[in-house]
VEXPA-230947 format. One record per residue (C-alpha): residue in one letter; x, y, z. Coordinates in steps of 0.02 Angstrom, whole numbers, plus 50000, padded with zeros to 5 digits. Example, Ala and Ser with C-alpha at 12.3 -4.5 7.8 and 13.67 -1.06 7.14 Angstrom:
<node aa="A" xx="50615" yy="49775" zz="50390"/>
<node aa="S" xx="50684" yy="49947" zz="50357"/>
***
This chain:
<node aa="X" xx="50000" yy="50000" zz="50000"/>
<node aa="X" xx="50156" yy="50119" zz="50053"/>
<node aa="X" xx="50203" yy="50100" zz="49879"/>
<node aa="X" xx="50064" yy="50128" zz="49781"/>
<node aa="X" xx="50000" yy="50286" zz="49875"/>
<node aa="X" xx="50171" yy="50359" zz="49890"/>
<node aa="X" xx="50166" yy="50338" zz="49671"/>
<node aa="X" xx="49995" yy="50395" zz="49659"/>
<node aa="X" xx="50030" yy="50584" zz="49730"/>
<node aa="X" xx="50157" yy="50605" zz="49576"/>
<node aa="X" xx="50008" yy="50540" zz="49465"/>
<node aa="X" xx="49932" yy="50696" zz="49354"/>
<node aa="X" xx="49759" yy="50641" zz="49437"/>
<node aa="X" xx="49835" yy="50660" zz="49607"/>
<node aa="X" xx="49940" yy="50749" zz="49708"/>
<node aa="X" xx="50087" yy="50764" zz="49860"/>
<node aa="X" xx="49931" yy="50800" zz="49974"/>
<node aa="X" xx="49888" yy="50624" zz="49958"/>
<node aa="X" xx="50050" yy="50557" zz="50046"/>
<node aa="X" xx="49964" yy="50647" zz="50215"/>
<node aa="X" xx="49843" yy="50484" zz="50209"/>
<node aa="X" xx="50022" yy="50374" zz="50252"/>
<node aa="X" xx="50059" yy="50484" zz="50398"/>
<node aa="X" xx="49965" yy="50379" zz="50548"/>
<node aa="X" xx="49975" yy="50214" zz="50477"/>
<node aa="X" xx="50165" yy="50247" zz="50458"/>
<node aa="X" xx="50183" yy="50324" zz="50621"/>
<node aa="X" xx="50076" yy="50196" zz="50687"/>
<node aa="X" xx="50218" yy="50035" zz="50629"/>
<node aa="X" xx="50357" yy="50140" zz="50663"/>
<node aa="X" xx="50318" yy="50161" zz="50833"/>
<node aa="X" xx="50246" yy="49981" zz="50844"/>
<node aa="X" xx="50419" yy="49896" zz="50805"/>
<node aa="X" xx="50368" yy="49897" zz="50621"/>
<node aa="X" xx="50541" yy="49955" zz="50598"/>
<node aa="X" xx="50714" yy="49871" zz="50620"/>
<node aa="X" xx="50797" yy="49950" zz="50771"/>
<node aa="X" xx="50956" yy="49896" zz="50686"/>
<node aa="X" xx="50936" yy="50081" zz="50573"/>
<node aa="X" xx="50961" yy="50175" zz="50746"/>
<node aa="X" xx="51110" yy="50078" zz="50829"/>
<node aa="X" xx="51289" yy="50156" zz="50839"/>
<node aa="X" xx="51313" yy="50318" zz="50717"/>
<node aa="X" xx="51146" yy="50285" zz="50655"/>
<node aa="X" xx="51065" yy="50321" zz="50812"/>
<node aa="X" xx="51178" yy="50475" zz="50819"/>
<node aa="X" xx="51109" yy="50516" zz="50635"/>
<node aa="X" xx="50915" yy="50511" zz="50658"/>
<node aa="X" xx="50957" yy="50630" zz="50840"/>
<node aa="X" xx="51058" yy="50776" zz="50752"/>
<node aa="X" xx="50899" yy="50756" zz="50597"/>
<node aa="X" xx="50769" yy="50783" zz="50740"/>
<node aa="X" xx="50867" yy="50911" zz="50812"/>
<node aa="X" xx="50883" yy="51015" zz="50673"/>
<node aa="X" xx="50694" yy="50995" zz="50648"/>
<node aa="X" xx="50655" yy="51041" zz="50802"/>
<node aa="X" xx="50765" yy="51211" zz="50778"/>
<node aa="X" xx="50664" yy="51224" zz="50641"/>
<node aa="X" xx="50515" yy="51215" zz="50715"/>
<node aa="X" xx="50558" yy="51362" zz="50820"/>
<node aa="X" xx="50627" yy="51464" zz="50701"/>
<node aa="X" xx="50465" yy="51430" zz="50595"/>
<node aa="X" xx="50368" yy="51487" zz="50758"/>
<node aa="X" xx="50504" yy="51624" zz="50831"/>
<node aa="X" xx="50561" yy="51715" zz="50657"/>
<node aa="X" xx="50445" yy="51820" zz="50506"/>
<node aa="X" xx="50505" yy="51722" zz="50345"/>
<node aa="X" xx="50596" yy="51863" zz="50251"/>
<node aa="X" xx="50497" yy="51810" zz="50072"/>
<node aa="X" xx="50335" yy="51753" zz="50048"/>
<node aa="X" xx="50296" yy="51570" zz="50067"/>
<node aa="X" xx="50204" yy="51502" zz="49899"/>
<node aa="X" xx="50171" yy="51346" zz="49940"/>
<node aa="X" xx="49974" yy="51321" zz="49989"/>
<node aa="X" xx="49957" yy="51169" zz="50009"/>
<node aa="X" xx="49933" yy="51110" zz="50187"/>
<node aa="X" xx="50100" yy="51031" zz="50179"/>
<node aa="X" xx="50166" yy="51219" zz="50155"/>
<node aa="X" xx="50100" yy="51281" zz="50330"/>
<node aa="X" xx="50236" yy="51166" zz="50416"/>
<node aa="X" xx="50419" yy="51187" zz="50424"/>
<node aa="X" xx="50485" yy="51085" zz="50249"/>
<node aa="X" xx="50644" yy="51001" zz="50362"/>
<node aa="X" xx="50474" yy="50925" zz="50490"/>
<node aa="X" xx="50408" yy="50866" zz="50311"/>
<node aa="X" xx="50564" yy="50772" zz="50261"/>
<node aa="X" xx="50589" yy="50688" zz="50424"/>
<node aa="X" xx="50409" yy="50626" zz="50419"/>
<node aa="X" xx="50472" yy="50573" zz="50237"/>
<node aa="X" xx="50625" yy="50494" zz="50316"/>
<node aa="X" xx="50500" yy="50411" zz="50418"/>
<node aa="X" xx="50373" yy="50321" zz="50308"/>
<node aa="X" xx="50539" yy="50305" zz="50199"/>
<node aa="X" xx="50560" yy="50173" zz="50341"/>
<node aa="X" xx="50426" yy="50064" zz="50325"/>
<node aa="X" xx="50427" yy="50037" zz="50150"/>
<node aa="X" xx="50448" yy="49858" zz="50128"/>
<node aa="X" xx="50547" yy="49747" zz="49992"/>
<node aa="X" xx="50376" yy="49717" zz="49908"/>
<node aa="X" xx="50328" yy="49913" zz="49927"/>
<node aa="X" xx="50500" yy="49942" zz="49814"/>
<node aa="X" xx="50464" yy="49809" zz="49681"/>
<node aa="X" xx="50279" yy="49881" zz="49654"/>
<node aa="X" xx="50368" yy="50034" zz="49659"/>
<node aa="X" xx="50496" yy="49971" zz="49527"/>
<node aa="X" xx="50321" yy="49882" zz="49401"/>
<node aa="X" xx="50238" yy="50045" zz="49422"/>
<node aa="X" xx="50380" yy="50164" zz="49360"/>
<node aa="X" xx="50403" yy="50000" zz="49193"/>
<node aa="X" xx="50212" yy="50051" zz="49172"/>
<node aa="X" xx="50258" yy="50221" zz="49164"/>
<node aa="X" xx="50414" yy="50242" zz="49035"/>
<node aa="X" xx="50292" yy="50119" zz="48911"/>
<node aa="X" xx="50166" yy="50246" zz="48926"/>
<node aa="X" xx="50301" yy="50376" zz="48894"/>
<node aa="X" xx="50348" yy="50284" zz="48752"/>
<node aa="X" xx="50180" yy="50252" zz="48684"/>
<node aa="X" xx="50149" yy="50435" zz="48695"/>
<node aa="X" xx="50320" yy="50486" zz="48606"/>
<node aa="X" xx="50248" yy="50338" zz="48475"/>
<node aa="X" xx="50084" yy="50401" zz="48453"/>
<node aa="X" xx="50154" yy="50615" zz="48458"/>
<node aa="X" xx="50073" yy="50683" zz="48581"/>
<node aa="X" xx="50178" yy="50749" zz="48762"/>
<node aa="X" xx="50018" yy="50665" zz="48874"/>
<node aa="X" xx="49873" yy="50568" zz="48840"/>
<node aa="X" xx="49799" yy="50662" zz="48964"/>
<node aa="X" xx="49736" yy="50826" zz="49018"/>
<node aa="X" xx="49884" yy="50908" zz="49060"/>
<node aa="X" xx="49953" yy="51052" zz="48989"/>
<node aa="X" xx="50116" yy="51063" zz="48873"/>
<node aa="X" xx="50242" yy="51210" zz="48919"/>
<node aa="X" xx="50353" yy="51174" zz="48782"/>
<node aa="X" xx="50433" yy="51324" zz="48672"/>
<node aa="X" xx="50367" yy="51225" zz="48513"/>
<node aa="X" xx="50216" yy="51107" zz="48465"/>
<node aa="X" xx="50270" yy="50929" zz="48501"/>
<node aa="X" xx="50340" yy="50857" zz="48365"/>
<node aa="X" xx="50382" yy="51021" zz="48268"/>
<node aa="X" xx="50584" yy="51004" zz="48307"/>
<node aa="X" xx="50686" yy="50848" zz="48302"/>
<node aa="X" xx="50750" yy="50924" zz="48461"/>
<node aa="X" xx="50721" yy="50787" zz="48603"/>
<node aa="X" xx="50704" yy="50921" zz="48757"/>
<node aa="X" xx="50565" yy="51004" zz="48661"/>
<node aa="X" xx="50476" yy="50835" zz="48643"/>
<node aa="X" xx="50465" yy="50770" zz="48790"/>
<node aa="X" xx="50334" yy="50683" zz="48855"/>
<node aa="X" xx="50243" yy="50658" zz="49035"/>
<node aa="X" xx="50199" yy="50493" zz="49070"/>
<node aa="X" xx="50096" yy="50480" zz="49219"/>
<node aa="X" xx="50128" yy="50627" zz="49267"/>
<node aa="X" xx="50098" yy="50816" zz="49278"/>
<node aa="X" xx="50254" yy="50867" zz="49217"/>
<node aa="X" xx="50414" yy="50786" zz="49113"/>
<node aa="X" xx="50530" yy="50844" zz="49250"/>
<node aa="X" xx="50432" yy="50705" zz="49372"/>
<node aa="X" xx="50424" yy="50573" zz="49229"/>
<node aa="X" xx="50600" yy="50600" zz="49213"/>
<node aa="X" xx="50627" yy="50602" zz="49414"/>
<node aa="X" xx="50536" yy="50418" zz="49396"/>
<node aa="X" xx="50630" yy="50350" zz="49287"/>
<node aa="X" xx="50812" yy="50405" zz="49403"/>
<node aa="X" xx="50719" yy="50318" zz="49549"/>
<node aa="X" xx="50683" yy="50134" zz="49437"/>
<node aa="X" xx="50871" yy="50147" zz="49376"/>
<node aa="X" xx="50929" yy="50176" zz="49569"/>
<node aa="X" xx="50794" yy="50042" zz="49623"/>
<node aa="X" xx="50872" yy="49916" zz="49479"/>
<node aa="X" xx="51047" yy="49950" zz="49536"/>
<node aa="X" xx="50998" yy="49903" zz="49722"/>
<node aa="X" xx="50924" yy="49741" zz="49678"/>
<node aa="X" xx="51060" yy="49707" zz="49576"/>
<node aa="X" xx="51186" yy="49726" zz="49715"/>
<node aa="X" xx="51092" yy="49633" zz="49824"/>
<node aa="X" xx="51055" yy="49502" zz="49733"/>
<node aa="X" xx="50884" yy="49495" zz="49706"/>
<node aa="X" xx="50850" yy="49510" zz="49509"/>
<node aa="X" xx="50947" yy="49411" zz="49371"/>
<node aa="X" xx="51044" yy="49509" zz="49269"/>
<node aa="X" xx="50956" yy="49436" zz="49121"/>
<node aa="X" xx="50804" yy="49542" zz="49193"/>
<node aa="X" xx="50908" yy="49695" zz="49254"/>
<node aa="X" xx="50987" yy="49716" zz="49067"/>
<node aa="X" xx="50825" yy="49710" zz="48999"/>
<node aa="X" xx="50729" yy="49820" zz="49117"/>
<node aa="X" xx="50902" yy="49956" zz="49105"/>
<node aa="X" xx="50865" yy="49956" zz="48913"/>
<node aa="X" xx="50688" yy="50007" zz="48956"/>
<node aa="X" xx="50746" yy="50152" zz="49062"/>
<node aa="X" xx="50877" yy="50222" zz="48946"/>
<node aa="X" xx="50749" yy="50233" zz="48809"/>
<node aa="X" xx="50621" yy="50320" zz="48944"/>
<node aa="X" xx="50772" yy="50433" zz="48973"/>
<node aa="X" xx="50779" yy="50479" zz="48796"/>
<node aa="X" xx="50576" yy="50523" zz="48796"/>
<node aa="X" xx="50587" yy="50627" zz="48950"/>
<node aa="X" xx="50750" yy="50703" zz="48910"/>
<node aa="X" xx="50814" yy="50771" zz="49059"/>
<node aa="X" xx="50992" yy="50814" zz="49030"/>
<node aa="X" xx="51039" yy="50834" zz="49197"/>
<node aa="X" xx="50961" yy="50637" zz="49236"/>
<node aa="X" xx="51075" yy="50548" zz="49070"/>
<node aa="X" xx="51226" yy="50633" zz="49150"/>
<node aa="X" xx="51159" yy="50571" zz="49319"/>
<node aa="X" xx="51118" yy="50397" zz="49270"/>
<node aa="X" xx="51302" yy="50382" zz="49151"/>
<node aa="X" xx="51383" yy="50431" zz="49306"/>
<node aa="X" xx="51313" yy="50327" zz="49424"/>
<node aa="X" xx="51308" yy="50172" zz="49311"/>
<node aa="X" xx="51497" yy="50216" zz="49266"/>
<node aa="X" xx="51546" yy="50204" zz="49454"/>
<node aa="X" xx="51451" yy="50074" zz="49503"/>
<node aa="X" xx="51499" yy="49944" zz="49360"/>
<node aa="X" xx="51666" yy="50003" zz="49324"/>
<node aa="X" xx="51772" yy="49909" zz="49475"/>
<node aa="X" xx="51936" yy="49872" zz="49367"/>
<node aa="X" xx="52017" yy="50040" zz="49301"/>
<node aa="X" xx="52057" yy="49944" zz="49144"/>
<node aa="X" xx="51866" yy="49946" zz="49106"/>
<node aa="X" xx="51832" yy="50092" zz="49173"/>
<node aa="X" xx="51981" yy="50194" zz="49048"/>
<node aa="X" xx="51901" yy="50078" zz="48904"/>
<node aa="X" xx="51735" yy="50135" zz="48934"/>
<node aa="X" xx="51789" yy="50314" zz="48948"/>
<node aa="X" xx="51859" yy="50292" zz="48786"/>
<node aa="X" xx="51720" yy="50202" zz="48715"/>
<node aa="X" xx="51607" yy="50372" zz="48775"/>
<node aa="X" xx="51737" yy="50493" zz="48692"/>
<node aa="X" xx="51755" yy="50405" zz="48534"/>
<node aa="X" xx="51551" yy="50410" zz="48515"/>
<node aa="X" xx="51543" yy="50611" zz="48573"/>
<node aa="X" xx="51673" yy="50619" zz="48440"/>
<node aa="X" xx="51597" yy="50544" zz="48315"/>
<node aa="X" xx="51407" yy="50621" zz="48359"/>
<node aa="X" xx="51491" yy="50777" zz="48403"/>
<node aa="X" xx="51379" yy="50874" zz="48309"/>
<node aa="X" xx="51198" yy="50777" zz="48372"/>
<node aa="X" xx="51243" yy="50777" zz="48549"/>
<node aa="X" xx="51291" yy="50940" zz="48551"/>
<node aa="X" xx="51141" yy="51003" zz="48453"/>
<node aa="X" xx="51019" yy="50906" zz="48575"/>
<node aa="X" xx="51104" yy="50954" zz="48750"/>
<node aa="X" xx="51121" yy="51136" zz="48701"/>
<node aa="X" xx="50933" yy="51122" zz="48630"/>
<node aa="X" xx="50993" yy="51162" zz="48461"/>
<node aa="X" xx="51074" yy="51351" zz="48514"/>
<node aa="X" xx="51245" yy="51272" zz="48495"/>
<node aa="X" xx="51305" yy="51330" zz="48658"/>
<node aa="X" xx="51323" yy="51291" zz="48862"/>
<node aa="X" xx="51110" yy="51306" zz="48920"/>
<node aa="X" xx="51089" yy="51313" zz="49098"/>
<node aa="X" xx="50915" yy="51330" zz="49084"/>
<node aa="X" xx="50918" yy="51488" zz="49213"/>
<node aa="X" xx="51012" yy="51408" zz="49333"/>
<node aa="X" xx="51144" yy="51545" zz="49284"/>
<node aa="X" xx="51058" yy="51686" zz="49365"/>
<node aa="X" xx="50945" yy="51563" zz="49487"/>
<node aa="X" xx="51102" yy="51493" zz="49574"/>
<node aa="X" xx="51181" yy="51677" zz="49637"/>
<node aa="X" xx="51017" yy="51724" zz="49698"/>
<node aa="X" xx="50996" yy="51583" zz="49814"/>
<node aa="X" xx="51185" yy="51620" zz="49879"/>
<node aa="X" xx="51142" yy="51799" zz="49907"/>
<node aa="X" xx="51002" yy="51749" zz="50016"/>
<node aa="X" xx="51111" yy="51629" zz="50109"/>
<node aa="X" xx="51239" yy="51778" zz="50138"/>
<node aa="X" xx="51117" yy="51886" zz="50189"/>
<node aa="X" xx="51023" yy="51781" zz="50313"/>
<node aa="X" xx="51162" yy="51651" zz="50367"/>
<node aa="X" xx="51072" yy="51598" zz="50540"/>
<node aa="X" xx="50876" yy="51601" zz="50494"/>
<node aa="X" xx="50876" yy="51571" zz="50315"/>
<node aa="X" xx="50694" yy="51619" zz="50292"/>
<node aa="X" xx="50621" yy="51547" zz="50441"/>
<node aa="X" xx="50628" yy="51373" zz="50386"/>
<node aa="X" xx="50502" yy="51396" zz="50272"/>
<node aa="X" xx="50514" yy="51327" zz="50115"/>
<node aa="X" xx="50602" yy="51471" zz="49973"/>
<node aa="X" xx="50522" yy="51516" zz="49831"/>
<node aa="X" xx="50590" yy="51670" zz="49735"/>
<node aa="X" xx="50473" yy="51771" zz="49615"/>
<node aa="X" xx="50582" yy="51819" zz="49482"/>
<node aa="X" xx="50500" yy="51923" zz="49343"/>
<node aa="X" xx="50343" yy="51860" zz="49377"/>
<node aa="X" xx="50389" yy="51679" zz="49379"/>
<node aa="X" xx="50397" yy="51562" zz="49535"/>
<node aa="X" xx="50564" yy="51492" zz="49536"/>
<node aa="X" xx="50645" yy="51337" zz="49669"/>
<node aa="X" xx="50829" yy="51333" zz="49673"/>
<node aa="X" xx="50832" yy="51193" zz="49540"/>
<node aa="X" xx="50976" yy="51134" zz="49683"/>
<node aa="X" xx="50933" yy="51039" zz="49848"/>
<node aa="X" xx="51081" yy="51093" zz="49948"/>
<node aa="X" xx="51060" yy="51282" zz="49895"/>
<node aa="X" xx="50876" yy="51275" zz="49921"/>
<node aa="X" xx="50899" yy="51197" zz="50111"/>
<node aa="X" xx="51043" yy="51312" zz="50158"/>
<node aa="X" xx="50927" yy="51457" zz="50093"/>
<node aa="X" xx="50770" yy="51391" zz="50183"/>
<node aa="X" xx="50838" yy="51329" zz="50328"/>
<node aa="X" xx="51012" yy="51439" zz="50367"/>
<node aa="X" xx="51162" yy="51368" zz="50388"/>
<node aa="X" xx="51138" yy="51303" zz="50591"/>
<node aa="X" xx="50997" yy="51195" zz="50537"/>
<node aa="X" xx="51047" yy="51146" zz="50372"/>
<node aa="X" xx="51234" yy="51082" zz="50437"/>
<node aa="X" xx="51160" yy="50992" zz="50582"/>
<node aa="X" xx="51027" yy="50930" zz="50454"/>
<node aa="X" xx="51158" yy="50890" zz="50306"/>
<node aa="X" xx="51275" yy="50765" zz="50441"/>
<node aa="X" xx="51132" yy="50683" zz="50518"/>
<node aa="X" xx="51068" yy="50627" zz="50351"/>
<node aa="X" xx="51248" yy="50568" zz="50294"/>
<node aa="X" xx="51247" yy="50471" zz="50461"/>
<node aa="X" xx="51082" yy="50367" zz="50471"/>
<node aa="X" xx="51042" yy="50377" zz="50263"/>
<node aa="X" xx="51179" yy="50403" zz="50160"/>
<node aa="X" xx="51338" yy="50311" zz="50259"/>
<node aa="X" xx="51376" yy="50161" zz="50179"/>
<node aa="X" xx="51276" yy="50196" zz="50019"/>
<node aa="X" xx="51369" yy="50310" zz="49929"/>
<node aa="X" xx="51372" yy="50221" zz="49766"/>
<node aa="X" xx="51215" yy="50181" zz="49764"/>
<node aa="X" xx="51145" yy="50368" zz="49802"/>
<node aa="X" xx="51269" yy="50436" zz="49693"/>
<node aa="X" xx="51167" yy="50469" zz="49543"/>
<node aa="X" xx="51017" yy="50564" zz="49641"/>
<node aa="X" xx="51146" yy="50658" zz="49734"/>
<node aa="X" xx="51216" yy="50733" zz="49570"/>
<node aa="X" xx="51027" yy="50748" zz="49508"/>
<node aa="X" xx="51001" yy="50855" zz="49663"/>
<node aa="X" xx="51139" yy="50959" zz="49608"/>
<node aa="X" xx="51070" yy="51031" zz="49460"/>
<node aa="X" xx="50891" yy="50974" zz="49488"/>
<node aa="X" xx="50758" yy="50987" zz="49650"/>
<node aa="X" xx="50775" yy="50821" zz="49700"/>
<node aa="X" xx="50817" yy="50768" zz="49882"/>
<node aa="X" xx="50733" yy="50878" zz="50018"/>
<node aa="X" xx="50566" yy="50925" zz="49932"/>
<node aa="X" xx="50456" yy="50884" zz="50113"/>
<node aa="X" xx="50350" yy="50763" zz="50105"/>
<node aa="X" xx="50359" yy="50672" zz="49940"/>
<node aa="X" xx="50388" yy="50538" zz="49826"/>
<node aa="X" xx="50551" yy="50592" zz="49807"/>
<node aa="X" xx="50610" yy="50581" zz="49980"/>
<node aa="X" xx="50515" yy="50418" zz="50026"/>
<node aa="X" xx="50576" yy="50296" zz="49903"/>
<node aa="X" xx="50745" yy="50370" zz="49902"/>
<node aa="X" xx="50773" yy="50332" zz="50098"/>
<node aa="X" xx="50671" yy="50172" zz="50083"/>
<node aa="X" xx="50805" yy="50103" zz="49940"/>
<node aa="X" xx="50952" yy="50159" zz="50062"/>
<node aa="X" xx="50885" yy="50103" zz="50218"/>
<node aa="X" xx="50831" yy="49930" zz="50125"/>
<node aa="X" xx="51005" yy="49900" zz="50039"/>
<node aa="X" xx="51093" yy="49874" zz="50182"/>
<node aa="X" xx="50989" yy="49810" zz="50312"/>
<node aa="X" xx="50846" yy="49686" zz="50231"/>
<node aa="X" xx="50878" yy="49471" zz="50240"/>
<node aa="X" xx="50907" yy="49425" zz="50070"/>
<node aa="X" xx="50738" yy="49352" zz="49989"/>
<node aa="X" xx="50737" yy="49210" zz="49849"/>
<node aa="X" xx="50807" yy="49276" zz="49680"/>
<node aa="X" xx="50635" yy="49316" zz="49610"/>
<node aa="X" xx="50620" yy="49452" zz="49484"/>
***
């Protein structure tokens, strides 16, 4: 159930509100010994503390401190602290099971097919959602400017999705619990759902990630990298057209004048950040996040909250898992991933970590 609901709120039909239905029943098994105490021994335990004492800075800052921009998030998720939201994220994260992250895993395979079937068919959704592009779909052989949505209510999500069933094919991989007859297979599906959505910082993402976590023997690792250079040689002039969306040049997409307004507010309000409530900048009439998760908690959050925050996570999620989180962690980078509150996002992405590491191996079934 975990599972499904937490992939229904990025459904166009849905929404993140819906993840507030998981709250009690969560709550309810993770206070119930629904949850391996294993997660909170040694630096672990030291982990989840510093996380829950950053919230709970939060949580007075939110109360104690006028948030220096206006909060435009109103959704009822948006009148709380966002760091309270991601440890109640970190917590349901918790109680997804091993059968939570393979319905998880069929429901994203649904999704890049219907991806596919809409790039097929020419059309960005089959349903009533509406395209942002610059261009009519289908009007450019330009990938980003055909992209398409899946599921869901926008290709930046679909995209998102399709990160999260690489990262969940990877840990079941390394654990042991698909054939790599299957994995191969499903991997080909998810490149080609990478080339629908067309998210250029996700292909970097996912090349990276796959490159460290295959590439054990530097031999094969320098041969690869050669193998890459030789085919951006050789393409030179495709790839560049379609990662510079045909203007021939570096595209940051705005991140070039997002980034050093996000720093600016971190300079200026180093302790409070704005109140530890969520940042959102209007910018010439247009709502802008920091398209960064580190820049956007810093900003939030100030630098107090968001260090304590920052090592507590690396302690009870990330330690151990590097490899594995490495390709969200460079999504999060350039993209909104990690940090969003409560969401999908979040969720899955502590429930693969905390899973990796700490599950009993099941029968070889997928």
């Amino acid at each position: 159930m975990i599972g499904v609901v937490s992939f229904l709120s990025t459904v166009v039909f849905f929404g993140p509100t819906l993840l507030l239905l998981l709250l009690p029943f969560c709550f309810y098994l993770f206070f119930r010994n629904g949850v391996s105490r294993a997660h909170f021994s040694g630096v672990g335990g030291i982990g989840f503390l510093l996380i829950c004492i950053a919230a709970f800075i939060a949580v007075l800052f939110f109360l104690l401190f006028e948030a220096q921009y206006e909060n435009f998030d109103k959704s009822i998720v948006g009148a709380f602290p966002y760091i309270l939201m991601v440890v109640a994220s970190i917590v349901i994260g918790l109680t997804v099971s091993y059968r939570d992250l393979k319905i998880v895993l069929y429901l994203i395979v649904l999704e890049v097919i219907v991806g596919l079937a809409e790039y097929i068919v020419g059309v960005p959704s089959f349903f009533n959602v509406q395209a942002r592009g610059l261009t009519d779909f289908g009007s450019t052989e330009l990938l980003y400017y055909n992209r398409v949505y899946g599921l869901s209510y926008t290709p930046s999500i679909y995209a998102f999705k399709v990160l999260v069933g690489v990262v969940l094919l990877n840990a079941f991989l390394m654990n042991e619990t698909i054939s790599r007859r299957v994995y191969y297979c499903l991997m080909a599906l998810m490149v080609a759902g990478l080339l629908v959505s067309f998210s250029r910082t996700t292909i970097v993402s996912v090349a990276v990630g796959l490159m460290v976590l295959h590439v054990k023997n530097w031999r094969w690792g320098l041969a690869a990298l050669m193998l890459a250079l030789a085919g951006f040689v050789f393409y030179y002039d495709v790839v560049l057209q379609q990662f510079t969306r045909g203007s021939g040049e570096v595209d940051l997409s705005g991140r070039d004048f997002i980034f050093p307004i996000y720093v600016e507010v971190i300079e200026d309000f180093p302790l409070i950040g704005n109140a530890a409530s969520k940042l959102w900048l209007d910018v010439g009439g247009r709502i802008y996040h920091a398209h960064n998760s580190y820049l956007q908690l810093f900003a939030s959050n100030g630098i107090l909250i968001s260090l304590l925050f920052c090592f507590g996570y690396y302690l009870f999620v990330l330690r151990g898992r590097l490899v594995l989180a490495l390709p969200i962690l460079i999504y999060s980078t350039f993209q909104y991933g990690l940090f969003w509150g409560l969401s999908f996002h979040d969720i899955i992405f502590c429930a693969i970590m905390m899973w990796s590491t700490s599950h009993h191996l099941p029968d070889r079934d997928l």
